[in-house]
PDB file with SEQRES, HELIX, SHEET and CRYST1 records, atoms N, CA, C and O in Angstrom:
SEQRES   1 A   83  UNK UNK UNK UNK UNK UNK UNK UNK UNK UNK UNK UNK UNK          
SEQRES   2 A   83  UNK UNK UNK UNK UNK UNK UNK UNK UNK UNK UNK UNK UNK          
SEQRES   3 A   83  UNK UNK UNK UNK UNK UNK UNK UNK UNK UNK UNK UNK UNK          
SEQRES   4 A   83  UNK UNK UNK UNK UNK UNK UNK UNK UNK UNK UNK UNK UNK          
SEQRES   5 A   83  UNK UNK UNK UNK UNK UNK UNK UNK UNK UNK UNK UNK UNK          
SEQRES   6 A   83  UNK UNK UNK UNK UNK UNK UNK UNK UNK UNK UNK UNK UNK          
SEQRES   7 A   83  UNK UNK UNK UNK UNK                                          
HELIX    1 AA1 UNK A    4  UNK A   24  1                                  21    
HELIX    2 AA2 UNK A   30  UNK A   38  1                                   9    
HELIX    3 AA3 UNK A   52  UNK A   70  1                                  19    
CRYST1    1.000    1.000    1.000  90.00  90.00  90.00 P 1           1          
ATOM      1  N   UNK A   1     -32.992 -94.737   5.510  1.00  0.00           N  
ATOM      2  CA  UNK A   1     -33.936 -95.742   5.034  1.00  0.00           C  
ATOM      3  C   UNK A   1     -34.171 -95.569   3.540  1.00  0.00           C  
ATOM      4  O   UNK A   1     -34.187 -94.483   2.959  1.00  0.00           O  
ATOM      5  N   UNK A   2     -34.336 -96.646   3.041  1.00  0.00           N  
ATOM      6  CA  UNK A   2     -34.516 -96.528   1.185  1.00  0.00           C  
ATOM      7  C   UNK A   2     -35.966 -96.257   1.148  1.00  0.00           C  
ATOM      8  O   UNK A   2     -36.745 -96.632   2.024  1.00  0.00           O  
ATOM      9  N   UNK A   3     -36.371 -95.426  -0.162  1.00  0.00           N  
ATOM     10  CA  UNK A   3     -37.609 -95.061  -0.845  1.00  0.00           C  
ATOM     11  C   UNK A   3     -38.220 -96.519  -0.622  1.00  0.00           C  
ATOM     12  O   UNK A   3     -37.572 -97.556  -0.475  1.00  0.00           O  
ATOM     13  N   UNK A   4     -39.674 -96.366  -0.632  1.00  0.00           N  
ATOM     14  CA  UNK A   4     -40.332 -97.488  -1.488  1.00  0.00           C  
ATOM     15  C   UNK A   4     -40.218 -98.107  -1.989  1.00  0.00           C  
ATOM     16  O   UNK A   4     -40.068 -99.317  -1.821  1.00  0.00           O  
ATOM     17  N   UNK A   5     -40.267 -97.096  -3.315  1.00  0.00           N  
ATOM     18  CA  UNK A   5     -40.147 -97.387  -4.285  1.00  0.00           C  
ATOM     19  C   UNK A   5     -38.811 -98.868  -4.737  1.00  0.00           C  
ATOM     20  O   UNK A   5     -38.874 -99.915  -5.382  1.00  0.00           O  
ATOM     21  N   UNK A   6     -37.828 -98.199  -4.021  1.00  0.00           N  
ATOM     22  CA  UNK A   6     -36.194 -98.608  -4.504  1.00  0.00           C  
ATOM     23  C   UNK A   6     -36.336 -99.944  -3.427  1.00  0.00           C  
ATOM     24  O   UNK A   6     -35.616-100.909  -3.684  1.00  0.00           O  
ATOM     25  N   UNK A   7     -37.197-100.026  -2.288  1.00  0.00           N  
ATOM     26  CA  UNK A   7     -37.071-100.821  -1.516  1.00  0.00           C  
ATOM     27  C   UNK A   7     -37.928-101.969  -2.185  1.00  0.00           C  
ATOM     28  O   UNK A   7     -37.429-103.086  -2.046  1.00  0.00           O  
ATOM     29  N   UNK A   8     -39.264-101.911  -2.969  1.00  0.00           N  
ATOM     30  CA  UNK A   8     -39.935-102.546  -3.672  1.00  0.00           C  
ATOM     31  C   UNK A   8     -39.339-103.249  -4.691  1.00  0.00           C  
ATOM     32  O   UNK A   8     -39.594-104.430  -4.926  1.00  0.00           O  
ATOM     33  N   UNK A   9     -38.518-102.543  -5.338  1.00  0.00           N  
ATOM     34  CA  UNK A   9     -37.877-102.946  -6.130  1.00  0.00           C  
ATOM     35  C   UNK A   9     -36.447-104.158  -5.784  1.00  0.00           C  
ATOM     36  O   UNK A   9     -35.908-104.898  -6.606  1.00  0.00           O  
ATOM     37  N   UNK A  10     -36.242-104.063  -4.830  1.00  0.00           N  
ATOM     38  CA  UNK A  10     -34.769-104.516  -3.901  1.00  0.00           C  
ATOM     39  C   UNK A  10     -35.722-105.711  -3.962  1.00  0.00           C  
ATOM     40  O   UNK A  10     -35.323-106.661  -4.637  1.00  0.00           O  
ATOM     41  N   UNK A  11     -37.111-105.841  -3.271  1.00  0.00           N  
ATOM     42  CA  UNK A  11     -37.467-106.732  -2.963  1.00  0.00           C  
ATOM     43  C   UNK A  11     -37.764-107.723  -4.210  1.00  0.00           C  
ATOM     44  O   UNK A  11     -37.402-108.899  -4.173  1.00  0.00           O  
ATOM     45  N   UNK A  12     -38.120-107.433  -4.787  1.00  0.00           N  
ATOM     46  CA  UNK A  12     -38.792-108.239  -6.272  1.00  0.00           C  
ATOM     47  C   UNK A  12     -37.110-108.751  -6.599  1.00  0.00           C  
ATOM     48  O   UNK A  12     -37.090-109.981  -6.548  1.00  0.00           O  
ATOM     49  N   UNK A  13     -36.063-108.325  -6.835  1.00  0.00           N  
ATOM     50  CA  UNK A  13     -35.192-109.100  -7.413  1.00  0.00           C  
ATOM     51  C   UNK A  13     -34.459-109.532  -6.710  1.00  0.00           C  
ATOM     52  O   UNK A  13     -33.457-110.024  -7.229  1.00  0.00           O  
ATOM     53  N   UNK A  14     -34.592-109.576  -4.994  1.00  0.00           N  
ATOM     54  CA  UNK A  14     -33.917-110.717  -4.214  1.00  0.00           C  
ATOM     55  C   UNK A  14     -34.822-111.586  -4.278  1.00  0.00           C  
ATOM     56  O   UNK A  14     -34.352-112.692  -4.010  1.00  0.00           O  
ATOM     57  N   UNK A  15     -36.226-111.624  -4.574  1.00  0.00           N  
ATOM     58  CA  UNK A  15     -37.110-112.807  -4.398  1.00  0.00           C  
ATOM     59  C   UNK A  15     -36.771-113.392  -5.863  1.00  0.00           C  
ATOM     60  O   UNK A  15     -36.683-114.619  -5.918  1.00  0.00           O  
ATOM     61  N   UNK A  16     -36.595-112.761  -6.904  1.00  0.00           N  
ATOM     62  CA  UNK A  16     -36.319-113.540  -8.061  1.00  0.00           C  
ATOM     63  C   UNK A  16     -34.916-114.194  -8.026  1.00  0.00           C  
ATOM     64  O   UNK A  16     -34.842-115.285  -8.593  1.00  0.00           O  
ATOM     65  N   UNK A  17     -33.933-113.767  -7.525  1.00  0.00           N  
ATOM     66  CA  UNK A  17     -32.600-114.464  -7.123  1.00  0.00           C  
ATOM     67  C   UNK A  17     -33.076-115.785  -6.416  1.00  0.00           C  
ATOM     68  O   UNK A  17     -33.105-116.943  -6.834  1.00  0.00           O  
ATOM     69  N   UNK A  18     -33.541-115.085  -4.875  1.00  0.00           N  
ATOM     70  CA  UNK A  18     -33.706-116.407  -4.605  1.00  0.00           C  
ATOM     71  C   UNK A  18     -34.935-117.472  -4.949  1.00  0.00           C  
ATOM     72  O   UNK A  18     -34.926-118.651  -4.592  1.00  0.00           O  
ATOM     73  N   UNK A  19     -35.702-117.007  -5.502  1.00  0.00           N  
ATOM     74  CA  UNK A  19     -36.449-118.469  -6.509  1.00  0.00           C  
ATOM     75  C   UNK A  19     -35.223-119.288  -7.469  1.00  0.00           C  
ATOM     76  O   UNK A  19     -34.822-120.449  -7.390  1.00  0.00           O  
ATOM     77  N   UNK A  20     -34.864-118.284  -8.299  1.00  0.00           N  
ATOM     78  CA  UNK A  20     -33.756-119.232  -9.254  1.00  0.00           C  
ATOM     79  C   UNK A  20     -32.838-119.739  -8.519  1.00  0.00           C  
ATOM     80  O   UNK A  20     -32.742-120.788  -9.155  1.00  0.00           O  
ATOM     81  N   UNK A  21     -31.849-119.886  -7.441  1.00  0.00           N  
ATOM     82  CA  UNK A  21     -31.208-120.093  -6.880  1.00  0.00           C  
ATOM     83  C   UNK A  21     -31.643-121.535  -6.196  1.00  0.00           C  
ATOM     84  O   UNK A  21     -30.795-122.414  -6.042  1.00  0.00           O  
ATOM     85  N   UNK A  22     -33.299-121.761  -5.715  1.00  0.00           N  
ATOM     86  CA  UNK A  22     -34.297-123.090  -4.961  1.00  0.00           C  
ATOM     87  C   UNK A  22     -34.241-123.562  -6.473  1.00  0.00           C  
ATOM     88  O   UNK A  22     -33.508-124.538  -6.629  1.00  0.00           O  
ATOM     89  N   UNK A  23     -34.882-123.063  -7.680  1.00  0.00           N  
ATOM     90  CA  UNK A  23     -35.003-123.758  -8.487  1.00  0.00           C  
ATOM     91  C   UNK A  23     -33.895-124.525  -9.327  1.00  0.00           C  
ATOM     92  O   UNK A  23     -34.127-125.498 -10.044  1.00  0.00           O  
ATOM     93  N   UNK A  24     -32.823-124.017  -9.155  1.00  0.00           N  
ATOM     94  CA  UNK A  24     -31.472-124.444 -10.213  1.00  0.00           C  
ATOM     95  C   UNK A  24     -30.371-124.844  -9.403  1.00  0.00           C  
ATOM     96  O   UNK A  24     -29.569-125.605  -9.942  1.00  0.00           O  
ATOM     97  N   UNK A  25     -30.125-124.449  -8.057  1.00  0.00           N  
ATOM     98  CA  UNK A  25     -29.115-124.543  -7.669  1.00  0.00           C  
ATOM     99  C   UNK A  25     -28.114-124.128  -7.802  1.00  0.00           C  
ATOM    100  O   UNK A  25     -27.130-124.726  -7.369  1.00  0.00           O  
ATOM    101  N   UNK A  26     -28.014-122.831  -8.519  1.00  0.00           N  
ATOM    102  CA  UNK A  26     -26.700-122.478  -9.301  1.00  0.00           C  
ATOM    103  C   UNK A  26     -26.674-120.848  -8.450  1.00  0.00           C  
ATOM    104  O   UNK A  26     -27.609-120.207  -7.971  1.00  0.00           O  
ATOM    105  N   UNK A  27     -25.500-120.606  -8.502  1.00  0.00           N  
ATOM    106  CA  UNK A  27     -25.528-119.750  -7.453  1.00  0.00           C  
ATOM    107  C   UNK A  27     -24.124-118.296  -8.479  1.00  0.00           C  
ATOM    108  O   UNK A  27     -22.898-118.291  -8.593  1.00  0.00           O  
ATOM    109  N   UNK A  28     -24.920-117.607  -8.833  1.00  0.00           N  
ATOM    110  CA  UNK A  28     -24.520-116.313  -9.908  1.00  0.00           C  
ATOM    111  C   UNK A  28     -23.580-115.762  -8.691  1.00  0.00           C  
ATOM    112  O   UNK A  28     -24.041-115.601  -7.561  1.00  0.00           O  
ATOM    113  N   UNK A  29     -22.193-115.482  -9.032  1.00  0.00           N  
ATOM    114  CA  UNK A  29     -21.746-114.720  -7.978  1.00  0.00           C  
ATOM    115  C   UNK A  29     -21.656-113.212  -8.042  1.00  0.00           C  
ATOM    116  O   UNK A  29     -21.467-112.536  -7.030  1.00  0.00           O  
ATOM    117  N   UNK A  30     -21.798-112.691  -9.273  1.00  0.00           N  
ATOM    118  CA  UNK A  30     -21.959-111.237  -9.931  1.00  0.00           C  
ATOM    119  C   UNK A  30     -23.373-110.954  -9.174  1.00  0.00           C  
ATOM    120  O   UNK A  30     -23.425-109.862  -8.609  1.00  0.00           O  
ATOM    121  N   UNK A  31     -24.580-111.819  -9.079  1.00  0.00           N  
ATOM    122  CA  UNK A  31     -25.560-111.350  -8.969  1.00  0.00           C  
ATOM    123  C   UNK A  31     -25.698-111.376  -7.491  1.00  0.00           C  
ATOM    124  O   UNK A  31     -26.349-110.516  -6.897  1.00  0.00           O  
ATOM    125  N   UNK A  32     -25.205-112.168  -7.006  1.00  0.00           N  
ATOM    126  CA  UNK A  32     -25.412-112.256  -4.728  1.00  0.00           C  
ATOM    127  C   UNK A  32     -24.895-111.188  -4.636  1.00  0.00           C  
ATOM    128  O   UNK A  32     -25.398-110.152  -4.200  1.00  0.00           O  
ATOM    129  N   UNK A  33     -23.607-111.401  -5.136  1.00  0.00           N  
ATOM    130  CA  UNK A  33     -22.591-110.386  -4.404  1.00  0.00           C  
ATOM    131  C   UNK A  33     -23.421-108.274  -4.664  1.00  0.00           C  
ATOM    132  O   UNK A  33     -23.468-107.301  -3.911  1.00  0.00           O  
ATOM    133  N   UNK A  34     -23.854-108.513  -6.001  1.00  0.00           N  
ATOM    134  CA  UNK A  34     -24.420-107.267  -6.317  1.00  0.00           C  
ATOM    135  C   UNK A  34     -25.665-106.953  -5.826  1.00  0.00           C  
ATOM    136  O   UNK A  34     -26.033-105.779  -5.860  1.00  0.00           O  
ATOM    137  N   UNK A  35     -26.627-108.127  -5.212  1.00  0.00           N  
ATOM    138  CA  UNK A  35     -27.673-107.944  -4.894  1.00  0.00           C  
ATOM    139  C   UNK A  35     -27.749-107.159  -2.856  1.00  0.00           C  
ATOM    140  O   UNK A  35     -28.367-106.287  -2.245  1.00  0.00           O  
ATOM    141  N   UNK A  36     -26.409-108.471  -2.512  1.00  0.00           N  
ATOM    142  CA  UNK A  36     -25.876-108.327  -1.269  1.00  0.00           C  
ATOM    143  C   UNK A  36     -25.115-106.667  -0.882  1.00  0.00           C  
ATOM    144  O   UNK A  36     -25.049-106.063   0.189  1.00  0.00           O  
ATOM    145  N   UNK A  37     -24.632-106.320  -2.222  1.00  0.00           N  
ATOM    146  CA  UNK A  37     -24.074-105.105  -1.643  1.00  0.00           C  
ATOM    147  C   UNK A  37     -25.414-103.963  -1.640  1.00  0.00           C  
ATOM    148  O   UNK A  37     -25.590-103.175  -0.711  1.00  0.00           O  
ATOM    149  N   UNK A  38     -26.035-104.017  -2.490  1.00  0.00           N  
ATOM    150  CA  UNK A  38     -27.092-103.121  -2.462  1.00  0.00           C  
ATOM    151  C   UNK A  38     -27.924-102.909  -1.517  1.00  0.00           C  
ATOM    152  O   UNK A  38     -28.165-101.814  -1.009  1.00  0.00           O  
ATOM    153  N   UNK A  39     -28.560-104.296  -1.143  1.00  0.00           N  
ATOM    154  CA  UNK A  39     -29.439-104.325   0.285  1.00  0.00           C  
ATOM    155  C   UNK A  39     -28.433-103.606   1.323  1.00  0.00           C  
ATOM    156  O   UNK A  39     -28.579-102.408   1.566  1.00  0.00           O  
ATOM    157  N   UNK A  40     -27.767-104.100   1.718  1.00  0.00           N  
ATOM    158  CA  UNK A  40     -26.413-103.904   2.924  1.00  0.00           C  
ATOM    159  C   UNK A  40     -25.657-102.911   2.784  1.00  0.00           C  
ATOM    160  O   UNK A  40     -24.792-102.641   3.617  1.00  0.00           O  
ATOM    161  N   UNK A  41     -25.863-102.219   1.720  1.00  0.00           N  
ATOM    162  CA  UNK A  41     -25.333-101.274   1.273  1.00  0.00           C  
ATOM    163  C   UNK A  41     -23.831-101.252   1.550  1.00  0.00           C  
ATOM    164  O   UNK A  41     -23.360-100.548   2.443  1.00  0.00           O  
ATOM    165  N   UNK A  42     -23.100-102.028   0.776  1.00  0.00           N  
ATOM    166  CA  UNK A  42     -21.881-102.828   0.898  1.00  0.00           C  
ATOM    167  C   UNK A  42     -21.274-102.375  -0.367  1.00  0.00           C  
ATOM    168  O   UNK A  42     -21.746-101.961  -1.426  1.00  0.00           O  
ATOM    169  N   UNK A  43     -19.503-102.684   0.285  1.00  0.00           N  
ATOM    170  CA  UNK A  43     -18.719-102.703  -1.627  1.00  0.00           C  
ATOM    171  C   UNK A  43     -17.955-103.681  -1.198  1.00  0.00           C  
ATOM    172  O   UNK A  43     -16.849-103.237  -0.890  1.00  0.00           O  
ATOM    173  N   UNK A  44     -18.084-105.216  -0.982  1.00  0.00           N  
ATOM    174  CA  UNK A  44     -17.326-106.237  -1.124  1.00  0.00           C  
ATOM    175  C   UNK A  44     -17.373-106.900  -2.143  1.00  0.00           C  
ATOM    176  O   UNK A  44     -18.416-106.999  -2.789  1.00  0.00           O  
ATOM    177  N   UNK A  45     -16.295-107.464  -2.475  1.00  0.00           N  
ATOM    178  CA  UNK A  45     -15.554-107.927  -3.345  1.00  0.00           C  
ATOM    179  C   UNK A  45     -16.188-109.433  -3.956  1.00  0.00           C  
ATOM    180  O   UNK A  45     -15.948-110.380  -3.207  1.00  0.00           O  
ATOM    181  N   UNK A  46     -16.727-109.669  -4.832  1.00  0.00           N  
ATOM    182  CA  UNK A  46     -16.994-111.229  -5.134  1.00  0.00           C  
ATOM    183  C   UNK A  46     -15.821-111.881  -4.839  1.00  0.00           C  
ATOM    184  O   UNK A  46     -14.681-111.573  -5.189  1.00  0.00           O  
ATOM    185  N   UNK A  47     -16.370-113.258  -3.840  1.00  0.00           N  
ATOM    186  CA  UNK A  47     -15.765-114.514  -3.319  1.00  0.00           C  
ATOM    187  C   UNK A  47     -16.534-115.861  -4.037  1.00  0.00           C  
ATOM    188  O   UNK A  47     -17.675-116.314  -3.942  1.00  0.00           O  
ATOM    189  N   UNK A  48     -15.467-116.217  -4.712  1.00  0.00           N  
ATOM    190  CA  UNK A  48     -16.043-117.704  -5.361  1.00  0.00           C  
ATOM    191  C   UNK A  48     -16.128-118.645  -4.435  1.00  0.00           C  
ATOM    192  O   UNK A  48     -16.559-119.704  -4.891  1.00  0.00           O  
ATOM    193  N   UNK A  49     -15.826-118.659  -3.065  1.00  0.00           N  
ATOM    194  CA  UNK A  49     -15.834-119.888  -2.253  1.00  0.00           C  
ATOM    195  C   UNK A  49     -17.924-119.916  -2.056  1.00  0.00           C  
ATOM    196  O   UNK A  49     -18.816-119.097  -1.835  1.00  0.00           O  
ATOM    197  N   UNK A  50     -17.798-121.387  -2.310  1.00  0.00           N  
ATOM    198  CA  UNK A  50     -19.379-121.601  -1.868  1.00  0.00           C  
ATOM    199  C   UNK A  50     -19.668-121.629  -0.700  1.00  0.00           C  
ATOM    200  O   UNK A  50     -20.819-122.045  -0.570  1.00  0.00           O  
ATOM    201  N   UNK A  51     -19.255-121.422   0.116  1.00  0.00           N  
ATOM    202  CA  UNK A  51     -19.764-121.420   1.568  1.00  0.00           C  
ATOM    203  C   UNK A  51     -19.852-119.588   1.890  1.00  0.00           C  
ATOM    204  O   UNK A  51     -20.366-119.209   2.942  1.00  0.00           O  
ATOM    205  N   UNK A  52     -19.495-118.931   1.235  1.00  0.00           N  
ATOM    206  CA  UNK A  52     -18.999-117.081   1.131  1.00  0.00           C  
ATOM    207  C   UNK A  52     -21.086-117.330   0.180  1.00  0.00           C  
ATOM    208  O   UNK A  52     -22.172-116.936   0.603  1.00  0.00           O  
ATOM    209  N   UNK A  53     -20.868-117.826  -0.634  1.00  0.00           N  
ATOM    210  CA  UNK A  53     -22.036-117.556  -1.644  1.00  0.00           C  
ATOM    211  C   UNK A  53     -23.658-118.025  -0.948  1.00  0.00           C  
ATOM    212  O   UNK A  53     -24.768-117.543  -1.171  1.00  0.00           O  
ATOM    213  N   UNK A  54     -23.251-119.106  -0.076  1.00  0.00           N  
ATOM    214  CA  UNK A  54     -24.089-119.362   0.295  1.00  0.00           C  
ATOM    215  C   UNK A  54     -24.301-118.719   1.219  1.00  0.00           C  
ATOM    216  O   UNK A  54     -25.509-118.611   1.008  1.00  0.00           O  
ATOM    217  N   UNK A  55     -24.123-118.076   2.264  1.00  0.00           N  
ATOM    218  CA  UNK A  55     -24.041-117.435   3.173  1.00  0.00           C  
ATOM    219  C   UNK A  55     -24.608-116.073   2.685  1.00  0.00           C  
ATOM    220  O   UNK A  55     -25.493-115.545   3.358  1.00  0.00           O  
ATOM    221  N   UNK A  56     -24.186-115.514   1.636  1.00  0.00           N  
ATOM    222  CA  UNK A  56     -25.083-114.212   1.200  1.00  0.00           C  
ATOM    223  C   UNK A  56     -26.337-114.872   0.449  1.00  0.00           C  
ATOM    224  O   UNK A  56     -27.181-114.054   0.084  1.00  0.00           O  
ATOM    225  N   UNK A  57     -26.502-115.719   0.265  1.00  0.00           N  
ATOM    226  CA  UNK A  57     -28.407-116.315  -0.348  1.00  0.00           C  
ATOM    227  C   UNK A  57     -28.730-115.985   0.833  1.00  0.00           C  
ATOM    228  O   UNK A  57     -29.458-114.998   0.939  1.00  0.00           O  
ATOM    229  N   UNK A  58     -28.295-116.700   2.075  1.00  0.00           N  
ATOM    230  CA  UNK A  58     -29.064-116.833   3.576  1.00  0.00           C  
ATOM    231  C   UNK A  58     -29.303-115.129   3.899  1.00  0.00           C  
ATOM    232  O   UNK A  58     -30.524-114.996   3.813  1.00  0.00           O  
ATOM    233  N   UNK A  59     -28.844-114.104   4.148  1.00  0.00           N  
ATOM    234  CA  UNK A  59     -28.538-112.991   4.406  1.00  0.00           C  
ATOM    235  C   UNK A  59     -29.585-112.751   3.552  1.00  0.00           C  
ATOM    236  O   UNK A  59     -30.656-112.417   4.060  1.00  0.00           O  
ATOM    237  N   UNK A  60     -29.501-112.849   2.374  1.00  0.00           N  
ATOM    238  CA  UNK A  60     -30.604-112.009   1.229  1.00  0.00           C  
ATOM    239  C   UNK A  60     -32.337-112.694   2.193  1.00  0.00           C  
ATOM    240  O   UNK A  60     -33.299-111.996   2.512  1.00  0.00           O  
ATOM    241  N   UNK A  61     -32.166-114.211   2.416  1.00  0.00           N  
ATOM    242  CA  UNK A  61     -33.395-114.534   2.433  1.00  0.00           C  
ATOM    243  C   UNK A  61     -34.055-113.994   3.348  1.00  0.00           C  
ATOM    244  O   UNK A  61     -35.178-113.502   3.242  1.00  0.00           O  
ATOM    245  N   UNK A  62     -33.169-114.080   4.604  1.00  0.00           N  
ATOM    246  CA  UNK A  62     -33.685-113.313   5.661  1.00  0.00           C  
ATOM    247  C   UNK A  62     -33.745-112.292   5.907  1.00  0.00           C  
ATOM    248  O   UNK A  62     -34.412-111.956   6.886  1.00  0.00           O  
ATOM    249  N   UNK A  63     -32.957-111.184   4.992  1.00  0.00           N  
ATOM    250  CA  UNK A  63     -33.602-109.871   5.277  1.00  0.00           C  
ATOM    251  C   UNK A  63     -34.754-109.576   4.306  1.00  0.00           C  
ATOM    252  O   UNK A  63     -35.539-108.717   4.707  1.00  0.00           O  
ATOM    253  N   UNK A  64     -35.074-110.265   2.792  1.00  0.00           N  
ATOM    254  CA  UNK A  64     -36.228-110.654   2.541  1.00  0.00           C  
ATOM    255  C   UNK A  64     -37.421-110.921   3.325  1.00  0.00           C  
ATOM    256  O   UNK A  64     -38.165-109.997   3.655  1.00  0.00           O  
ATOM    257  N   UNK A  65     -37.648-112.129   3.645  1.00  0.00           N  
ATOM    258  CA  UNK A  65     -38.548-112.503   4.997  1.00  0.00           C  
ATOM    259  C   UNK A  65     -38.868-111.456   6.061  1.00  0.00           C  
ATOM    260  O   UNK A  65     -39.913-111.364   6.705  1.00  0.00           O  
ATOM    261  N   UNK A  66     -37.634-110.578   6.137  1.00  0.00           N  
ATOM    262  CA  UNK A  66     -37.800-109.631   7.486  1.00  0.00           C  
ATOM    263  C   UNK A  66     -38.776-108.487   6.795  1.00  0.00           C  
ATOM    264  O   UNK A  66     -39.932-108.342   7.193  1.00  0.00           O  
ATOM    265  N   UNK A  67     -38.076-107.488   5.461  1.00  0.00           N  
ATOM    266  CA  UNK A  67     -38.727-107.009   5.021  1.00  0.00           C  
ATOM    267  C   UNK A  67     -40.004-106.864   4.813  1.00  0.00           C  
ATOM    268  O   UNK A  67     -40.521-105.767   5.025  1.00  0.00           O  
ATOM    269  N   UNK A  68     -40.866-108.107   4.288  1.00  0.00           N  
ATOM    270  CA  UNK A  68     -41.815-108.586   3.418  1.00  0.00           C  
ATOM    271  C   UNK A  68     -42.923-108.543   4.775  1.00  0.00           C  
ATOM    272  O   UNK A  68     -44.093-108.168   4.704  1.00  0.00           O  
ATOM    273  N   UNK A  69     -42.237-109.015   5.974  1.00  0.00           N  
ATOM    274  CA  UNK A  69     -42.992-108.791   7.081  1.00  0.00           C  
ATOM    275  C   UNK A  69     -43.052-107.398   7.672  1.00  0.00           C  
ATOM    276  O   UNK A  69     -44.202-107.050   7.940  1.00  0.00           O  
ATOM    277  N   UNK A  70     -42.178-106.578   7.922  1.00  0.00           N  
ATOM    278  CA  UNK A  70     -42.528-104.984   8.053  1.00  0.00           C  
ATOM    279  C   UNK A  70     -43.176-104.741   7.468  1.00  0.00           C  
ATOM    280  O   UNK A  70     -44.254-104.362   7.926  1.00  0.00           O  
ATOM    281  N   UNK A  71     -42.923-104.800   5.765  1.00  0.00           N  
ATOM    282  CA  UNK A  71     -43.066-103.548   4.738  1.00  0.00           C  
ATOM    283  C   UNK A  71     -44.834-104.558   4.298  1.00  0.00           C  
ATOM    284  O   UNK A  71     -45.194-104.591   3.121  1.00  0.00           O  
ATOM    285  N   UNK A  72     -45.503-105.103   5.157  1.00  0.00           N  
ATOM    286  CA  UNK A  72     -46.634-105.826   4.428  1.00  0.00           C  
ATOM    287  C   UNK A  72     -47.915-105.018   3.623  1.00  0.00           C  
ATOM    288  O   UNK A  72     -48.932-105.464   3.093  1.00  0.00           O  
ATOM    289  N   UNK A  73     -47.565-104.076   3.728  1.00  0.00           N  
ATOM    290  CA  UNK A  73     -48.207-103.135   3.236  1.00  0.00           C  
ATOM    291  C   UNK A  73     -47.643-102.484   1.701  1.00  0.00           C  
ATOM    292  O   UNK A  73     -48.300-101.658   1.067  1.00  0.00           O  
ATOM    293  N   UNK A  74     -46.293-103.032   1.245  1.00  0.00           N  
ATOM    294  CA  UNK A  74     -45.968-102.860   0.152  1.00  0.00           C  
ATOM    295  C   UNK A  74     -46.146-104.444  -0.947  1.00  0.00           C  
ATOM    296  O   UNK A  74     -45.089-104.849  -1.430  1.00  0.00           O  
ATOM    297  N   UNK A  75     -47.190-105.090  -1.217  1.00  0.00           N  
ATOM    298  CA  UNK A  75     -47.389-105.866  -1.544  1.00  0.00           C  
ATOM    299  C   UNK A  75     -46.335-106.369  -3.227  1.00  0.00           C  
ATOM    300  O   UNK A  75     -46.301-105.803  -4.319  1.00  0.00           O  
ATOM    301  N   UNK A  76     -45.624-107.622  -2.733  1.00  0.00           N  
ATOM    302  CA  UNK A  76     -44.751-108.049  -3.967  1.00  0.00           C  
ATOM    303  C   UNK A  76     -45.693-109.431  -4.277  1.00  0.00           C  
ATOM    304  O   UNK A  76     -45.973-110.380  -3.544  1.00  0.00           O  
ATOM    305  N   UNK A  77     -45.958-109.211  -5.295  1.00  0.00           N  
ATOM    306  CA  UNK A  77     -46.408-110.035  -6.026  1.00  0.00           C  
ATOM    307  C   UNK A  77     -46.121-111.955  -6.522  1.00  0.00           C  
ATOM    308  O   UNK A  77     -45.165-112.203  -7.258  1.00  0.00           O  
ATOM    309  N   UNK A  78     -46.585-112.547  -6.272  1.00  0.00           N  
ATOM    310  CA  UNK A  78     -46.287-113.985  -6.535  1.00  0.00           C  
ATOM    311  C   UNK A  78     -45.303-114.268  -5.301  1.00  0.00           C  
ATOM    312  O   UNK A  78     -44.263-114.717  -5.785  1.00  0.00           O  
ATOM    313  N   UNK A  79     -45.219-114.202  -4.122  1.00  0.00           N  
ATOM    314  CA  UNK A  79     -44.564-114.471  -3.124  1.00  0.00           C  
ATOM    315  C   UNK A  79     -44.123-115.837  -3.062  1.00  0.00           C  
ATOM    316  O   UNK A  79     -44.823-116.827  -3.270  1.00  0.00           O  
ATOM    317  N   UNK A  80     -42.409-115.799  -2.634  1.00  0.00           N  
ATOM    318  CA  UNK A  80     -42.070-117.309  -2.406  1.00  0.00           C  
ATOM    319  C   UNK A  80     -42.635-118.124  -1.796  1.00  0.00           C  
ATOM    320  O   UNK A  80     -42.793-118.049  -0.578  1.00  0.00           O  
ATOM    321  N   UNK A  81     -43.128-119.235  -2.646  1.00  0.00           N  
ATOM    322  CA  UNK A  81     -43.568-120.557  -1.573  1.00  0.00           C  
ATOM    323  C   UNK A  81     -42.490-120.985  -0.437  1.00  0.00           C  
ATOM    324  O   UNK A  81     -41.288-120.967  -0.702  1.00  0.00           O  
ATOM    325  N   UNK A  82     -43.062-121.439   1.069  1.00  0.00           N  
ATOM    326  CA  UNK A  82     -42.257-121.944   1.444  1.00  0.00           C  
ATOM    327  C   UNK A  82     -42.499-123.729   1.401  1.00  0.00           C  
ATOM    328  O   UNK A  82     -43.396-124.515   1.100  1.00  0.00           O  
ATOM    329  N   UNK A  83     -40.861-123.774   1.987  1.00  0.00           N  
ATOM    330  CA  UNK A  83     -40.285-125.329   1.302  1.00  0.00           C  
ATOM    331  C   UNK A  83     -40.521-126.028   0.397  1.00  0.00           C  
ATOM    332  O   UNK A  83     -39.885-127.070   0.240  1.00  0.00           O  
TER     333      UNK A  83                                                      
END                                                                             
């Protein structure tokens, strides 16, 4: 299991991914793919196909969401609105 700390931190910049991602539509593949391996603790390879990219936003969001609900006791700040 990750520190807190490192898990607090995981959390704040998948929630900032995925805000910019609702807000712009633009989808960083350096940054999923790096955000995706970290949570998942993964070494795959960036895939430019958008359906590969989109599919790790979904993965990030929901283990976000999952997190944010365990860990409610580690409070992240300015929480995503939903829809």
């Amino acid at each position: 299991m990750k520190e807190k700390k490192e898990l607090r931190c995981l959390m704040h910049e998948v929630r900032d991914l995925l805000i910019d991602v609702e807000k712009t539509h633009r989808y960083s593949m350096s940054k999923i793919y790096g955000l995706h391996n970290r949570v998942f603790e993964k070494n795959e390879t960036p895939q430019s196909c958008a359906s590969c990219l989109i599919r790790k936003v979904r993965d990030l969001s929901d283990w976000y969401n999952s997190a944010k609900d365990k860990y409610a006791e580690m409070p992240v700040e300015n929480e995503m609105q939903e829809g």
